[in-house]
SEFI-170218 format. One record per atom (N, C-alpha, C, CB): x, y, z negated; residue number from 1; residue in one letter; chain. Coordinates in steps of 0.001 Angstrom, whole numbers, plus 500000, padded with zeros to 6 digits. Each point is the difference from the previous one (the first is absolute). Glycine has a CB too. Layout:
N
xx=X, yy=Y, zz=Z, num=NUM, residu=a, chaine=A
...
REM end
This chain:
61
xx=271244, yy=358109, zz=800984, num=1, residu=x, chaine=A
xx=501381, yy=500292, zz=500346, num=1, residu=x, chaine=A
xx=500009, yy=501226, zz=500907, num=1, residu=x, chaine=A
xx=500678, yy=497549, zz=499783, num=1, residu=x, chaine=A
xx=500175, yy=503757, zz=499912, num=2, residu=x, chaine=A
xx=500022, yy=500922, zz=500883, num=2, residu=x, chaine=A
xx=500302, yy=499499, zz=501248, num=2, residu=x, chaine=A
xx=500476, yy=501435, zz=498411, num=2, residu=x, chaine=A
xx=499194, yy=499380, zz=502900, num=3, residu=x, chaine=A
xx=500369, yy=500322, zz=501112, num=3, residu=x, chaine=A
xx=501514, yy=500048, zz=500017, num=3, residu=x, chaine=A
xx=497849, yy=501086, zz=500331, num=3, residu=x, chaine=A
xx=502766, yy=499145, zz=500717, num=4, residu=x, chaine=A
xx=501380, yy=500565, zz=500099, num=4, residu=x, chaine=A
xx=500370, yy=501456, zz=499723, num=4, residu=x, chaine=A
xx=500040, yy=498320, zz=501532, num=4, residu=x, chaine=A
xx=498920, yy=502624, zz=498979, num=5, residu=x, chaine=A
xx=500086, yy=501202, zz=499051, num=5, residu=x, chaine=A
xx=499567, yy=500554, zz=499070, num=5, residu=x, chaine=A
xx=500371, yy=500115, zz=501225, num=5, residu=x, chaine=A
xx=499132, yy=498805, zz=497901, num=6, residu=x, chaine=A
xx=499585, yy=499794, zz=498195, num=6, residu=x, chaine=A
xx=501702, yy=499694, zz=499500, num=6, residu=x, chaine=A
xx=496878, yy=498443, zz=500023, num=6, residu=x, chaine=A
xx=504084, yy=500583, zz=500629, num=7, residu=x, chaine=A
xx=501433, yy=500156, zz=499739, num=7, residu=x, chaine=A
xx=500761, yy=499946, zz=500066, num=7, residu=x, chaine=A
xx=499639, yy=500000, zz=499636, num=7, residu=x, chaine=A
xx=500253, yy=501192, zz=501027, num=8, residu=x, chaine=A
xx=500920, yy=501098, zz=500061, num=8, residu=x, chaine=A
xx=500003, yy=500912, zz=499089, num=8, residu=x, chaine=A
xx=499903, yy=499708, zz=501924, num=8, residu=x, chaine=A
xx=499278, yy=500394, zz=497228, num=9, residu=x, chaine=A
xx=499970, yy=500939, zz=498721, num=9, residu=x, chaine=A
xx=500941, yy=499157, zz=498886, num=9, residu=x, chaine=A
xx=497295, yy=501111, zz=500490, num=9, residu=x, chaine=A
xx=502424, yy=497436, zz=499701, num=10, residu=x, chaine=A
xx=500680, yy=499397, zz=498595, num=10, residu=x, chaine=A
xx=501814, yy=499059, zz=500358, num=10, residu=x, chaine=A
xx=496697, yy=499480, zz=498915, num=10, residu=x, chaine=A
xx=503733, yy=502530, zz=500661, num=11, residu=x, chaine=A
xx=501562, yy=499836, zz=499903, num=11, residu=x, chaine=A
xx=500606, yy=499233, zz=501252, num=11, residu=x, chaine=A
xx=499789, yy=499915, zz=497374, num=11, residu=x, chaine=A
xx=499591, yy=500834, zz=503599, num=12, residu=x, chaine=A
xx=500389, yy=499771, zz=501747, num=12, residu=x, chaine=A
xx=500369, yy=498808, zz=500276, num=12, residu=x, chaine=A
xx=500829, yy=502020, zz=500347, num=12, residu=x, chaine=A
xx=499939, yy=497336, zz=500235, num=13, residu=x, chaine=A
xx=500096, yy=498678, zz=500764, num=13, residu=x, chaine=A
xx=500189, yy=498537, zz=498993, num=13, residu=x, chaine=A
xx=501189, yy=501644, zz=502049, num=13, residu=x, chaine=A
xx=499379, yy=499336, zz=496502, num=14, residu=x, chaine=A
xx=500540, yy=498472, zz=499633, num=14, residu=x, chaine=A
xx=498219, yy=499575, zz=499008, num=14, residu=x, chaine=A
xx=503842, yy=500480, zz=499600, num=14, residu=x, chaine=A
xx=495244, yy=499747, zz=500454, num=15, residu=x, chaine=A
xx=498741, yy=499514, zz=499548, num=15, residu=x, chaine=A
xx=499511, yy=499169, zz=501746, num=15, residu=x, chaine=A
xx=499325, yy=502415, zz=497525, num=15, residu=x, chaine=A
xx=501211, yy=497955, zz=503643, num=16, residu=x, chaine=A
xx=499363, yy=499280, zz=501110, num=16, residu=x, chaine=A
xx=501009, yy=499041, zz=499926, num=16, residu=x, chaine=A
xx=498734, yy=501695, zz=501524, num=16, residu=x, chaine=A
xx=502121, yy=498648, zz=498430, num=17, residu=x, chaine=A
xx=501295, yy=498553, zz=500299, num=17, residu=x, chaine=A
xx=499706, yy=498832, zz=498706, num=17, residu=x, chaine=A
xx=502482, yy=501901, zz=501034, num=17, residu=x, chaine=A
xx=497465, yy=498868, zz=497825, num=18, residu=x, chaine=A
xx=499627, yy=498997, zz=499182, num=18, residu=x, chaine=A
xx=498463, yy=498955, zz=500210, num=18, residu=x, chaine=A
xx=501535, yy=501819, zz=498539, num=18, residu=x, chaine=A
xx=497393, yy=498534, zz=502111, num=19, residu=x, chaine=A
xx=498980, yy=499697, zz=499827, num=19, residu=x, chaine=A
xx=500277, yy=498848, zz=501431, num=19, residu=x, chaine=A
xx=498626, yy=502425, zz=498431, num=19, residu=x, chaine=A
xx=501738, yy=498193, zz=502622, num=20, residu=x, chaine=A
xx=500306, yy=499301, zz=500865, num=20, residu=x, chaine=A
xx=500982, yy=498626, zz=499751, num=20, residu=x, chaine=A
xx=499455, yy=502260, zz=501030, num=20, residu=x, chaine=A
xx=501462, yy=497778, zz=498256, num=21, residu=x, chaine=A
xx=500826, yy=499452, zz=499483, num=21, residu=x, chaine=A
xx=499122, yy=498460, zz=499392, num=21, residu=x, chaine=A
xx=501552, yy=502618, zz=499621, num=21, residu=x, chaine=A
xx=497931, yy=498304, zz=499709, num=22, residu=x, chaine=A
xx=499137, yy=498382, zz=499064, num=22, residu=x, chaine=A
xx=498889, yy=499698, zz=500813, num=22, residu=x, chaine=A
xx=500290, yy=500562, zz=497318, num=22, residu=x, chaine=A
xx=499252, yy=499793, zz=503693, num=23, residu=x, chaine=A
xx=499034, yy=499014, zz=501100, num=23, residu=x, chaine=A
xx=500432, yy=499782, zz=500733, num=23, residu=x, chaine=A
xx=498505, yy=500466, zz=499865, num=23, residu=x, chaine=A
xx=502978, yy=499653, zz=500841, num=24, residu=x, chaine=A
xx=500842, yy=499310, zz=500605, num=24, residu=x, chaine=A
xx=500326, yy=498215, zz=498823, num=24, residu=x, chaine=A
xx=501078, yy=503052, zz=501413, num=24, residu=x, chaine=A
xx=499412, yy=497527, zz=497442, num=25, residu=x, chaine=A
xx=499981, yy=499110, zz=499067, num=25, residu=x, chaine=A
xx=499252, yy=499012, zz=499803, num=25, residu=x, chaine=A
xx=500708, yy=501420, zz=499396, num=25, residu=x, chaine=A
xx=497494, yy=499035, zz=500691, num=26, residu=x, chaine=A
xx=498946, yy=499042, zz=499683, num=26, residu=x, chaine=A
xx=499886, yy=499323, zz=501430, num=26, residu=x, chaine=A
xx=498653, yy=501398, zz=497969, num=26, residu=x, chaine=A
xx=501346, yy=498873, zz=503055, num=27, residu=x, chaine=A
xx=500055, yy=499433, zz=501255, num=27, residu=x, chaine=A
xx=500843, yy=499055, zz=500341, num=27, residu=x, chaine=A
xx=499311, yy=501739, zz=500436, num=27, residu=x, chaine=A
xx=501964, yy=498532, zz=499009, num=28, residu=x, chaine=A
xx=501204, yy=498284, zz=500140, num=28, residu=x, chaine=A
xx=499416, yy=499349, zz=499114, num=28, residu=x, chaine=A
xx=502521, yy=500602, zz=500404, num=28, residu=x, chaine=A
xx=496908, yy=499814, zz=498412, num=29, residu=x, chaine=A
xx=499933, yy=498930, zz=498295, num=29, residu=x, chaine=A
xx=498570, yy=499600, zz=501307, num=29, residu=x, chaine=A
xx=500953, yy=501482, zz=496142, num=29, residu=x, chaine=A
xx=498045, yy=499210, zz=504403, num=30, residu=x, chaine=A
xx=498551, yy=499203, zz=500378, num=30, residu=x, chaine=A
xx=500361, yy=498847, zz=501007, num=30, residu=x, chaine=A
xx=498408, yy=502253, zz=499804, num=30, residu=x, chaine=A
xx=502754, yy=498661, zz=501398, num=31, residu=x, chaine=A
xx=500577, yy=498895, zz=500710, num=31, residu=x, chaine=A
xx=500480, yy=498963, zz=499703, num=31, residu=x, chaine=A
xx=500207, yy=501267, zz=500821, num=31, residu=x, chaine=A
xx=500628, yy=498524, zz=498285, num=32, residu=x, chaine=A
xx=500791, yy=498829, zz=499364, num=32, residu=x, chaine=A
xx=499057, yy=498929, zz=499753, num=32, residu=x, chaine=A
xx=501674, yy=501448, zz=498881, num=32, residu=x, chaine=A
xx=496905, yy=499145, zz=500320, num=33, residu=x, chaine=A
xx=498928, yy=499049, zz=499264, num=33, residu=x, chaine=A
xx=499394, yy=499150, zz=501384, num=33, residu=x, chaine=A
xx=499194, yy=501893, zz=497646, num=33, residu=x, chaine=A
xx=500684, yy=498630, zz=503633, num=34, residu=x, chaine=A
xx=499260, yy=499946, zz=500889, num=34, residu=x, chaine=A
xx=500896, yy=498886, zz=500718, num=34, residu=x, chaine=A
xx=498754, yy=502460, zz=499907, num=34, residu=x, chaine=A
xx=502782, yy=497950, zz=499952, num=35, residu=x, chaine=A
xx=500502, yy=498824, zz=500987, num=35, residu=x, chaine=A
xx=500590, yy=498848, zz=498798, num=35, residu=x, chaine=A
xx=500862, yy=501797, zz=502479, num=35, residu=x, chaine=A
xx=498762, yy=498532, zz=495922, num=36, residu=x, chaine=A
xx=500323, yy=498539, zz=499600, num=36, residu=x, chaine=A
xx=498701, yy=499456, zz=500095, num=36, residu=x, chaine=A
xx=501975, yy=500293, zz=498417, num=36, residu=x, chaine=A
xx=497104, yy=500251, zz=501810, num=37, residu=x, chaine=A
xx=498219, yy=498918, zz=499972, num=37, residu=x, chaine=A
xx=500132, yy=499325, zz=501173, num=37, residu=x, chaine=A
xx=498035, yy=501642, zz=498960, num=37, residu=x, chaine=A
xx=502983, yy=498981, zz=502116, num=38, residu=x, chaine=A
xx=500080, yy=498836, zz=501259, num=38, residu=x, chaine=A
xx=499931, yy=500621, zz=500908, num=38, residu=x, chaine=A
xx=499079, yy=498289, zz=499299, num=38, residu=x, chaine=A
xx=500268, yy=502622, zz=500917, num=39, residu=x, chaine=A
xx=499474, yy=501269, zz=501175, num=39, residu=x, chaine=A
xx=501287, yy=500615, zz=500572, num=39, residu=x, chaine=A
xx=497720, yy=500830, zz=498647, num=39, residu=x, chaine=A
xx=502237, yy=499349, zz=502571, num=40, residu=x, chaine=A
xx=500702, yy=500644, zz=500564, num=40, residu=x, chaine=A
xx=499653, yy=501754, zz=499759, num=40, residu=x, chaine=A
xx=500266, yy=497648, zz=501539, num=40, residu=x, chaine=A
xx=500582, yy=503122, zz=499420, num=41, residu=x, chaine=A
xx=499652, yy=501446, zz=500718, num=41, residu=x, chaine=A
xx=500301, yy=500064, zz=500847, num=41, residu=x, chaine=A
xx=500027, yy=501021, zz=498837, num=41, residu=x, chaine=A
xx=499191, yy=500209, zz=501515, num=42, residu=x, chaine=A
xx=499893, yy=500312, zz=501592, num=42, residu=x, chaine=A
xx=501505, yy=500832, zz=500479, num=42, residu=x, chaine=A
xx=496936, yy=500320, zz=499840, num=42, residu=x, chaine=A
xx=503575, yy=500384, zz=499060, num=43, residu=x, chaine=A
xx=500917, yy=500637, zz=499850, num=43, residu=x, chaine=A
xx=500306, yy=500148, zz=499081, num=43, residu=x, chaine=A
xx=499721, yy=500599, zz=501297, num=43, residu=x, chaine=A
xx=501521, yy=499894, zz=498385, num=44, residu=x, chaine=A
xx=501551, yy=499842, zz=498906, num=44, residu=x, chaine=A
xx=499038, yy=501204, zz=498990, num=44, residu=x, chaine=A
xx=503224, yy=499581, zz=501934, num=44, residu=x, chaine=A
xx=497028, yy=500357, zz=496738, num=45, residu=x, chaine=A
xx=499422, yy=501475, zz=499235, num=45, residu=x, chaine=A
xx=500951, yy=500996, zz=499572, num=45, residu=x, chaine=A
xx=498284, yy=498734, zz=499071, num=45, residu=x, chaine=A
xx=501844, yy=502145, zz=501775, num=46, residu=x, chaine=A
xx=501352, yy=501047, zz=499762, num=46, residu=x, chaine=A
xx=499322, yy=501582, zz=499590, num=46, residu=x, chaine=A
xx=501779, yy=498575, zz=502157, num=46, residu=x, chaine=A
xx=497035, yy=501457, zz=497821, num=47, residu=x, chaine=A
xx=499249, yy=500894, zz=499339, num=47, residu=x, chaine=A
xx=498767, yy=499644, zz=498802, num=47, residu=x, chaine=A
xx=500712, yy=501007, zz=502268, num=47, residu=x, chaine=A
xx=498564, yy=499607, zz=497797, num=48, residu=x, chaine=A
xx=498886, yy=499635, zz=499222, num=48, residu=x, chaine=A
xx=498529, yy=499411, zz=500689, num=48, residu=x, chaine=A
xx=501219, yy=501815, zz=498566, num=48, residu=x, chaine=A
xx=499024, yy=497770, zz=502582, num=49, residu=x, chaine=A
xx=499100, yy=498779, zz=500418, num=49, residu=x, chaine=A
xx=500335, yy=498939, zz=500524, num=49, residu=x, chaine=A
xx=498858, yy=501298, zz=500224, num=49, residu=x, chaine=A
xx=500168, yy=497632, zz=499353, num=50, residu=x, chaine=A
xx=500034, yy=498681, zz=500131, num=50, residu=x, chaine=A
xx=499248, yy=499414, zz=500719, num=50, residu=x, chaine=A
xx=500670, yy=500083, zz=498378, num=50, residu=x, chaine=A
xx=499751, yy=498720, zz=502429, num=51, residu=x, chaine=A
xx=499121, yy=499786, zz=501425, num=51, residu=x, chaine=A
xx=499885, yy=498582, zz=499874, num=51, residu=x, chaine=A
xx=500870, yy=501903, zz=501716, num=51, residu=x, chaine=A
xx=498636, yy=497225, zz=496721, num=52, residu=x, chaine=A
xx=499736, yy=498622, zz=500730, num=52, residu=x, chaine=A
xx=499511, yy=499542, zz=500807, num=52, residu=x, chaine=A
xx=500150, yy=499839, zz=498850, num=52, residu=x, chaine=A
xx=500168, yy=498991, zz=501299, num=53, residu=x, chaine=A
xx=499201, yy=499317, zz=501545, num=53, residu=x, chaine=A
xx=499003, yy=498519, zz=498542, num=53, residu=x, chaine=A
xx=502996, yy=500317, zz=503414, num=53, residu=x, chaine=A
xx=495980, yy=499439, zz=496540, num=54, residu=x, chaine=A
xx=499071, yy=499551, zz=499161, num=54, residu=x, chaine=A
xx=499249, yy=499022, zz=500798, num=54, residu=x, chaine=A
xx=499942, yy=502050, zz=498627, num=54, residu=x, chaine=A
xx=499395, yy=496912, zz=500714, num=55, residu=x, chaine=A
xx=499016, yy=499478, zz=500623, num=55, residu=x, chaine=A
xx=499161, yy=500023, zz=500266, num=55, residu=x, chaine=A
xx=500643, yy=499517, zz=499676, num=55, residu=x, chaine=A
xx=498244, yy=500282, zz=501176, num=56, residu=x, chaine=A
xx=498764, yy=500624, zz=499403, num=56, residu=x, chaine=A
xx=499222, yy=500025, zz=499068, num=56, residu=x, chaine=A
xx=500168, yy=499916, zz=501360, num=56, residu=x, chaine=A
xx=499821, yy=498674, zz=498036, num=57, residu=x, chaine=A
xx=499182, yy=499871, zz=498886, num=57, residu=x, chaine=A
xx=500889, yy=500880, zz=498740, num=57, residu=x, chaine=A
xx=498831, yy=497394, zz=500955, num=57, residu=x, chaine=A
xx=502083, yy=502900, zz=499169, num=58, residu=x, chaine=A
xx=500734, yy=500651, zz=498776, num=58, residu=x, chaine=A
xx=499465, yy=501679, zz=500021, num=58, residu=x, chaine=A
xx=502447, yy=498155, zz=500193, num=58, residu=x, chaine=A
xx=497716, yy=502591, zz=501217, num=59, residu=x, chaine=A
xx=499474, yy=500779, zz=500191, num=59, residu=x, chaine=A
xx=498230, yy=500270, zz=500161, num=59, residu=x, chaine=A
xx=502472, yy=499880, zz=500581, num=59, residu=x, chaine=A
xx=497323, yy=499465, zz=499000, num=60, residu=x, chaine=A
xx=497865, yy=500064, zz=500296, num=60, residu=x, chaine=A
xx=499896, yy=500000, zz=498583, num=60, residu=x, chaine=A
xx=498895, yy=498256, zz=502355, num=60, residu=x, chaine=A
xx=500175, yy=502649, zz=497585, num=61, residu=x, chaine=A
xx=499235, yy=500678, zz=498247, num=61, residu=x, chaine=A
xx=499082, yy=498526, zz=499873, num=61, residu=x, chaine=A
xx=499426, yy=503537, zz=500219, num=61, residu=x, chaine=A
REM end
């Protein structure tokens, strides 16, 4: 995935707004999955990161 000034070449803002757009997108659809499995967050998802709060054994490889 380019940098931020990789695009800016592709047709100025509306290729960043769009891209931004749909990982804002995948971040509520990841959030949603996260608080119907039961899990809380640490905070609300109004961008493109997500902050569950997990157990440990859920979180340990």
């Amino acid at each position: 995935m380019p940098g931020i000034r990789g695009l800016q070449g592709l047709s100025g803002d509306v290729a960043f707004t769009s891209m931004a757009q749909h990982a804002n997108a995948m971040a509520a659809k990841l959030a949603s999955g996260i608080t119907s499995a039961g899990h809380a967050l640490a905070a609300d998802t109004e961008t493109n990161q997500v902050f569950p709060i997990l157990p440990d054994p859920t979180a340990t490889p």
